[in-house]
VOPAGU-2260 file (C-alpha; in pm, 1 decimal, decimal comma):
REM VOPAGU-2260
SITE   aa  ch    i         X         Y         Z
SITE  UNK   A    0     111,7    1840,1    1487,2
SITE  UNK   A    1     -42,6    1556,4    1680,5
SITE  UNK   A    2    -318,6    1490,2    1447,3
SITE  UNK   A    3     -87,5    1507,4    1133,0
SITE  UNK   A    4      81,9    1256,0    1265,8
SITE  UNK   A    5    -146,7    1062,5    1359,8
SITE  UNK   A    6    -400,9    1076,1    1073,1
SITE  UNK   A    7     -83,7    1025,8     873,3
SITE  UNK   A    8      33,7     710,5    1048,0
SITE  UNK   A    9    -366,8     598,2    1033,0
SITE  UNK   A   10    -355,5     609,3     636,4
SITE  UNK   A   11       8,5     473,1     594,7
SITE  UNK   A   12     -72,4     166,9     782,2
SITE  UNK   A   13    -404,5     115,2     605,0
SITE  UNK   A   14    -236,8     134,6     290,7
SITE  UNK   A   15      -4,3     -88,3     400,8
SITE  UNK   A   16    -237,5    -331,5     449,4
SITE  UNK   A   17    -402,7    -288,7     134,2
SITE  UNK   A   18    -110,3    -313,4     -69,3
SITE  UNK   A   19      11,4    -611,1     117,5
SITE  UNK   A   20    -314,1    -784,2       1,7
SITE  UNK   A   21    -289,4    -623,3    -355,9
SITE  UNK   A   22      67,7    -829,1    -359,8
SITE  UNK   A   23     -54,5   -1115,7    -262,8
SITE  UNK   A   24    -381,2   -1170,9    -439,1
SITE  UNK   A   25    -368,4    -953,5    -763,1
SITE  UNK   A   26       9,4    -910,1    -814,3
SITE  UNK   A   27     169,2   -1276,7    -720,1
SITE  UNK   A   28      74,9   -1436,2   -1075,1
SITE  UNK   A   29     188,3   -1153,1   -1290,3
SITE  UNK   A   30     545,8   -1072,8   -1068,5
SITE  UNK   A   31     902,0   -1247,8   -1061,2
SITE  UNK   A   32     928,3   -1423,2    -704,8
SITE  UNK   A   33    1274,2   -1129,5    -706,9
SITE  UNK   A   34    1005,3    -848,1    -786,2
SITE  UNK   A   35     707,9    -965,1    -493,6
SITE  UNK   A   36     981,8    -951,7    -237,8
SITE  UNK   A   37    1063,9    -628,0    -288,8
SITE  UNK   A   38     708,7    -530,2    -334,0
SITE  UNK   A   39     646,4    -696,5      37,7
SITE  UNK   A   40    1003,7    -504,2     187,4
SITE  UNK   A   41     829,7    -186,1      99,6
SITE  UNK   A   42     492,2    -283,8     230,3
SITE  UNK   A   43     637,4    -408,4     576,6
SITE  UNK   A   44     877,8    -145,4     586,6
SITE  UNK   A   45     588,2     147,3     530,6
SITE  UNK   A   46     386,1     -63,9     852,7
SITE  UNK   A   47     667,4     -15,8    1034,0
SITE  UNK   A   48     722,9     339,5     997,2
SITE  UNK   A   49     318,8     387,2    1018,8
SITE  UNK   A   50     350,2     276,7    1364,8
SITE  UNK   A   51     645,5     491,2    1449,4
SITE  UNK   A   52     501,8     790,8    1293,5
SITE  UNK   A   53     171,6     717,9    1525,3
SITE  UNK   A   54     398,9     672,9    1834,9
SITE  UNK   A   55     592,9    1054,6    1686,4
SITE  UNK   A   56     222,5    1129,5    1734,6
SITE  UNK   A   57      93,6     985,9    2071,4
SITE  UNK   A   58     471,8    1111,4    2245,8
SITE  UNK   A   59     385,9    1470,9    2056,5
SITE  UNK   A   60       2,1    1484,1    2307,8
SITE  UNK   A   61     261,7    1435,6    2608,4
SITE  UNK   A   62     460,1    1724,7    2560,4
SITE  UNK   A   63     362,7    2073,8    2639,5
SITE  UNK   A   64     552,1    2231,8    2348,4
SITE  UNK   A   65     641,0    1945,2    2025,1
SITE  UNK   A   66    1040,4    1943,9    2013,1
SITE  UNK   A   67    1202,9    1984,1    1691,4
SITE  UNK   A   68    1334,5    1630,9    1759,1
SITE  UNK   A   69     999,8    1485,2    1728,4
SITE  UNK   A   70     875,4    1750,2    1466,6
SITE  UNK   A   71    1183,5    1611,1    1259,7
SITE  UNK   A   72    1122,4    1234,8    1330,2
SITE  UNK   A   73     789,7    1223,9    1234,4
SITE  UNK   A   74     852,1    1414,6     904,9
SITE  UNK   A   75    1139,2    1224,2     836,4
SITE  UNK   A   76     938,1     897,5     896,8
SITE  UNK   A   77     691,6    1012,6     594,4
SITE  UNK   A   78     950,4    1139,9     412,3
SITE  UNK   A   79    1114,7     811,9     451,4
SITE  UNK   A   80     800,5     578,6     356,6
SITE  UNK   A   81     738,5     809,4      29,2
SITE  UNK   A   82    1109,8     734,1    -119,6
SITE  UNK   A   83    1204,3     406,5      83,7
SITE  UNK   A   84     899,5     234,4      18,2
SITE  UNK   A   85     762,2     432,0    -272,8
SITE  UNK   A   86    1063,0     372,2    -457,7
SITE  UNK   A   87    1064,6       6,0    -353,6
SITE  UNK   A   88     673,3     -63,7    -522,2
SITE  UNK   A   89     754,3     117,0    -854,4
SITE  UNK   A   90    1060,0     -59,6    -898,1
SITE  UNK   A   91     876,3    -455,2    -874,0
SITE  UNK   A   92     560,1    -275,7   -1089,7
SITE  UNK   A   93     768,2    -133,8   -1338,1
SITE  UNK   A   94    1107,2    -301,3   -1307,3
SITE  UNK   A   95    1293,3      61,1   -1348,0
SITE  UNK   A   96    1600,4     -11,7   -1240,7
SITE  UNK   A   97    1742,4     321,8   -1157,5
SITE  UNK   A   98    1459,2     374,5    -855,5
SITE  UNK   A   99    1706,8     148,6    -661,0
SITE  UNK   A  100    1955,5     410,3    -649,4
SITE  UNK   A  101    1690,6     626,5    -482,4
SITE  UNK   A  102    1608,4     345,0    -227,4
SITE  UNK   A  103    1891,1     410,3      17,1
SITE  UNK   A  104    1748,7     810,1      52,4
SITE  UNK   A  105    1456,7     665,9     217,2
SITE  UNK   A  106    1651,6     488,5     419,6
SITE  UNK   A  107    1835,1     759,9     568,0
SITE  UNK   A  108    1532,1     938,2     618,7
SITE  UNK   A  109    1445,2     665,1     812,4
SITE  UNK   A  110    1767,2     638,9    1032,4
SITE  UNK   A  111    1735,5    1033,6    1085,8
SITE  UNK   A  112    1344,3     967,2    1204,4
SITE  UNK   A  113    1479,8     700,1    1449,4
SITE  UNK   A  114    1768,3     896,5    1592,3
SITE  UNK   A  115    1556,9    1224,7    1582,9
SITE  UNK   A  116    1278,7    1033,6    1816,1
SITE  UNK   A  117    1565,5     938,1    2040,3
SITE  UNK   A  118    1709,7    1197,9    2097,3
SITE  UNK   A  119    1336,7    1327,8    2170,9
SITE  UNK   A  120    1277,5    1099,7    2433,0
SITE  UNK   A  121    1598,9    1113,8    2587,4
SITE  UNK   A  122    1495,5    1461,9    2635,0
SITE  UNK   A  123    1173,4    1467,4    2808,8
């Protein structure tokens, strides 16, 4: 479970990266100013949920047995990057407008990662 996570997290954040620098070198002349910013919020958003998937991942090598609190949190947490931020860089490339509505999913799979890992900590 470690090692998902953690080879997960390693390729979320590396594509973060790379799609940050897509945005801003190959992207900025052909997008709106409206559609690069919500290109970036799902680039900085994925980074962010990289490195709590990796943390999911470093707490899951202290534990003896993984919790389903931190099995849930770091599934959410790549659940959450797929729609949240998925949703987020279709929308600016392609401008369909009805991926917004899926937007806030990711979200709450985000919110259920975070509250999942604390109640994971709180427990150890």
């Amino acid at each position: 479970m470690a090692q998902l996570f953690m080879v997960t997290a390693s390729i979320l954040a590396g594509l973060s990266v790379a799609a940050g620098a897509f945005a801003s070198h190959a992207l900025k002349p052909q997008l709106s100013e409206r559609a690069m910013e919500i290109f970036e919020t799902g680039a900085r958003y994925q980074m962010y949920h990289a490195l709590a998937l990796l943390f999911v991942g470093l707490t899951v090598t202290q534990t003896e047995i993984p919790s389903i609190w931190l099995r849930v949190a770091g599934f959410a947490f790549i659940a959450g990057v797929l729609i949240f931020s998925g949703s987020l860089y279709t929308l600016s490339l392609s401008d369909i407008k009805w991926l917004g509505a899926i937007t806030p999913i990711g979200g709450a799979a985000f919110l259920l990662g975070w509250g999942c890992l604390a109640v994971a900590t709180w427990k150890m």
